[in-house]
Structures are given as structure tokens and as C-alpha cells.
C-alpha positions as CSV (number, residue, x, y, z in Angstrom):
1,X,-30.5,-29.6,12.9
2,X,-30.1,-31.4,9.1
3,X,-27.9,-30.3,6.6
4,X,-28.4,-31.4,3.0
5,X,-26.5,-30.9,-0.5
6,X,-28.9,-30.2,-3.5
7,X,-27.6,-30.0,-7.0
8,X,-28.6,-25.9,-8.7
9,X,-28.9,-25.6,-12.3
10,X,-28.3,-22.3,-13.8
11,X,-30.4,-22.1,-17.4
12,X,-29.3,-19.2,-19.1
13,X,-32.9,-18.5,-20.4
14,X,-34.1,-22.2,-20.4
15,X,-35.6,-22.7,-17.0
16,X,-39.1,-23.1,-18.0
17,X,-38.0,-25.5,-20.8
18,X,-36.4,-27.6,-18.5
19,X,-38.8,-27.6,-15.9
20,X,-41.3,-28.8,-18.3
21,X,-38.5,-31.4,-19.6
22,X,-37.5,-32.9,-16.4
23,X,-41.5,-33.3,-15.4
24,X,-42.3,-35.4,-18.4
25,X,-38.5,-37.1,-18.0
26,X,-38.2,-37.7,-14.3
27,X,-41.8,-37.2,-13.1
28,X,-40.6,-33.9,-11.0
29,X,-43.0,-31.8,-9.6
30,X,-42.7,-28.3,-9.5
31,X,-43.3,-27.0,-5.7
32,X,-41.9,-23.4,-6.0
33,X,-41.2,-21.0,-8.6
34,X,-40.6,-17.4,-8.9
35,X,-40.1,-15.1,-11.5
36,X,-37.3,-12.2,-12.1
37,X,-39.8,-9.3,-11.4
38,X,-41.6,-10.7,-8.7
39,X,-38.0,-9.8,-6.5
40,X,-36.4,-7.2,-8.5
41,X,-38.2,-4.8,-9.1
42,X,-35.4,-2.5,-9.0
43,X,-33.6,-4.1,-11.9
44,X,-33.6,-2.8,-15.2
45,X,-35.0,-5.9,-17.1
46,X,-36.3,-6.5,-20.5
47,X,-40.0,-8.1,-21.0
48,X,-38.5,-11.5,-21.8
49,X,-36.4,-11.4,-18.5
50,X,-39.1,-10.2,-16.4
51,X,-41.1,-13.7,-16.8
52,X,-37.9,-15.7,-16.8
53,X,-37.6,-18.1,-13.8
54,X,-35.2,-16.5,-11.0
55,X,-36.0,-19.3,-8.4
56,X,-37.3,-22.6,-8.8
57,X,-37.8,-26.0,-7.0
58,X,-38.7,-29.4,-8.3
59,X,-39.4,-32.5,-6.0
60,X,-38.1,-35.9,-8.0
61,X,-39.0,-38.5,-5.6
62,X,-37.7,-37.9,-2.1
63,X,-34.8,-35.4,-4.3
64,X,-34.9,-31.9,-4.7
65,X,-33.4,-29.9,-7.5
66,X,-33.0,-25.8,-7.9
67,X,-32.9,-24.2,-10.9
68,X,-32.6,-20.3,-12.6
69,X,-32.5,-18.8,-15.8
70,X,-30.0,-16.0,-14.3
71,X,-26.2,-16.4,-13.7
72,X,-25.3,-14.9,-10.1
73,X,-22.8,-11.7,-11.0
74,X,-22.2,-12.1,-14.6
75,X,-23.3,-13.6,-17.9
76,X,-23.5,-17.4,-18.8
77,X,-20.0,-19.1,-19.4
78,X,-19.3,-22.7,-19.9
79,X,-18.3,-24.5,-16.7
80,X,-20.5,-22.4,-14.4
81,X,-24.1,-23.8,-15.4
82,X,-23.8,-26.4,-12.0
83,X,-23.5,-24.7,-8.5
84,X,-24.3,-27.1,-5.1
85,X,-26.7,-25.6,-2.1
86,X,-26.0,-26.3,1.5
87,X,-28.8,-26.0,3.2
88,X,-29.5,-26.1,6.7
89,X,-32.4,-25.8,9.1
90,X,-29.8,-23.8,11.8
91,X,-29.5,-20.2,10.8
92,X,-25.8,-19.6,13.0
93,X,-24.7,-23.2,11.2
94,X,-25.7,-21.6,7.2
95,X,-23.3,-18.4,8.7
96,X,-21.0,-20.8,9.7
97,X,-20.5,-22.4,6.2
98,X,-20.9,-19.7,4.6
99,X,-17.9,-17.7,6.3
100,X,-16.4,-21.0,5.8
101,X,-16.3,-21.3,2.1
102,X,-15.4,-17.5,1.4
103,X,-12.0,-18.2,2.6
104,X,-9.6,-17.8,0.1
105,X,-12.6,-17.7,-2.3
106,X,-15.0,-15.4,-3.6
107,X,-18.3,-13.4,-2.1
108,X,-20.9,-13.5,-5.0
109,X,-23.3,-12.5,-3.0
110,X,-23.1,-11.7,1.1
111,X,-25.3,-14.0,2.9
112,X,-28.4,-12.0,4.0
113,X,-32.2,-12.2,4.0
114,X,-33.9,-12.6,0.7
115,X,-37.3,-13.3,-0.9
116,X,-37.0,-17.2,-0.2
117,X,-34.8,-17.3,3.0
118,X,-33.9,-15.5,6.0
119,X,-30.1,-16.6,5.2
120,X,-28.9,-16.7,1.6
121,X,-25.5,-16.1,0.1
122,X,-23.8,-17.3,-2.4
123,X,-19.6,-17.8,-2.5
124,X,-17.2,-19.4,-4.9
125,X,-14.4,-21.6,-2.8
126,X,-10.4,-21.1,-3.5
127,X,-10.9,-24.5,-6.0
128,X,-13.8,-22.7,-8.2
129,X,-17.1,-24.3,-6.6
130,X,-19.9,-22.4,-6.3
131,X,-21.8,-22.8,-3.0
132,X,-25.6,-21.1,-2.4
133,X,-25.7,-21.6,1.6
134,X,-29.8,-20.9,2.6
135,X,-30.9,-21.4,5.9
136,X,-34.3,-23.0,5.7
137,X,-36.8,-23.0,8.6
């Protein structure tokens, strides 16, 4: 089992602009993207958020850095644009973390299956870090 940290940028509406950005900057290569209304299709959103980037994942060298245009749970604010993912290839271990980190924190989102992972959630610790724990096969 691996664990590994990977730095998540949150774009308020620039995620495409930076994807393009860091290609030409760092030689990144995009290996994953997926837009708002591909996943929620219950959500009430406007033409220009449904082709906004609500998952993405660029490969810089043997790196890998996430990215979205949306702000888990509430609008943009200075301060919040950086978050850090855990992930693991162990699905009990991302639990583990994740039940972790909640304590004295705060659940953003309960770790559960979504669109890119069997085990996603995402929790802000008692200092104010954000954490996305996914559990990756």
C-alpha cells in the first residue's frame, strides 16, 4: 500500500486557463478532466458553470497536480484556493485518515463513493487545512 500527498488548486472559474498555463509553463500533461455537468446533474447550474472544470489532473514529470474551478461548500475566499490530497491505494487506510483528520475539524464532505473514487471526502483539520482523502485502486 502507498500513500502520497498531492498539492489541489481550487480556480474559482480559471481552471481551464490554468491548465493551458501550466502546459505551456511546466510542460504538464493533462490526463483527466471532468466537467461540472458531467457529475451533477442535479445541480442547478448556469451554462458557464456547466463546462467549468469540476475535476482535473495534470502529470508534471513524475508529479501530479489537481485542480477545480469549484470551492467545496461555499464561495471563493482568500486563503482557501490551496487544499493537499492524501491518497492511498488501501481503501480501510483513506477511512482511516479521513476519520483522522475530522477530529476536532470539519466534515466538508463525508467520505463516500464518487464519480472518480470509490472513497472521497473531503475535511478541514482543527488548524484550518483542508484535506481531500481518495482512495485510488
Amino acid at each position: 500500500m502507498s500513500t502520497i500527498f498531492i498539492p489541489f488548486l481550487e480556480m474559482n472559474g480559471r481552471a481551464k486557463e490554468a491548465i493551458e498555463f501550466y502546459e505551456k509553463a511546466l510542460d504538464a500533461k493533462l490526463v483527466f478532466s471532468l466537467p461540472f455537468d458531467s457529475w451533477n446533474k442535479d445541480a442547478e447550474l448556469t451554462p458557464e458553470q456547466k463546462h467549468m472544470i469540476g475535476y482535473a489532473v495534470l502529470k508534471i514529470g513524475d508529479a501530479e497536480l489537481q485542480l477545480s474551478d469549484h470551492v467545496t461548500g461555499s464561495d471563493y475566499h482568500k486563503g482557501t484556493q490551496i487544499s493537499l490530497v492524501i491518497q492511498t491505494s488501501g481503501k480501510e487506510k483513506a477511512y482511516q485518515y479521513f476519520e483522522s483528520l475530522k477530529e476536532g475539524g470539519t466534515v466538508n464532505q463525508p467520505i463516500s463513493a464518487s464519480p472518480f473514487s470509490p472513497a472521497y471526502g473531503n475535511v478541514t483539520d482543527k488548524f484550518g487545512i483542508t484535506f481531500r482523502v481518495l482512495y485510488k485502486k
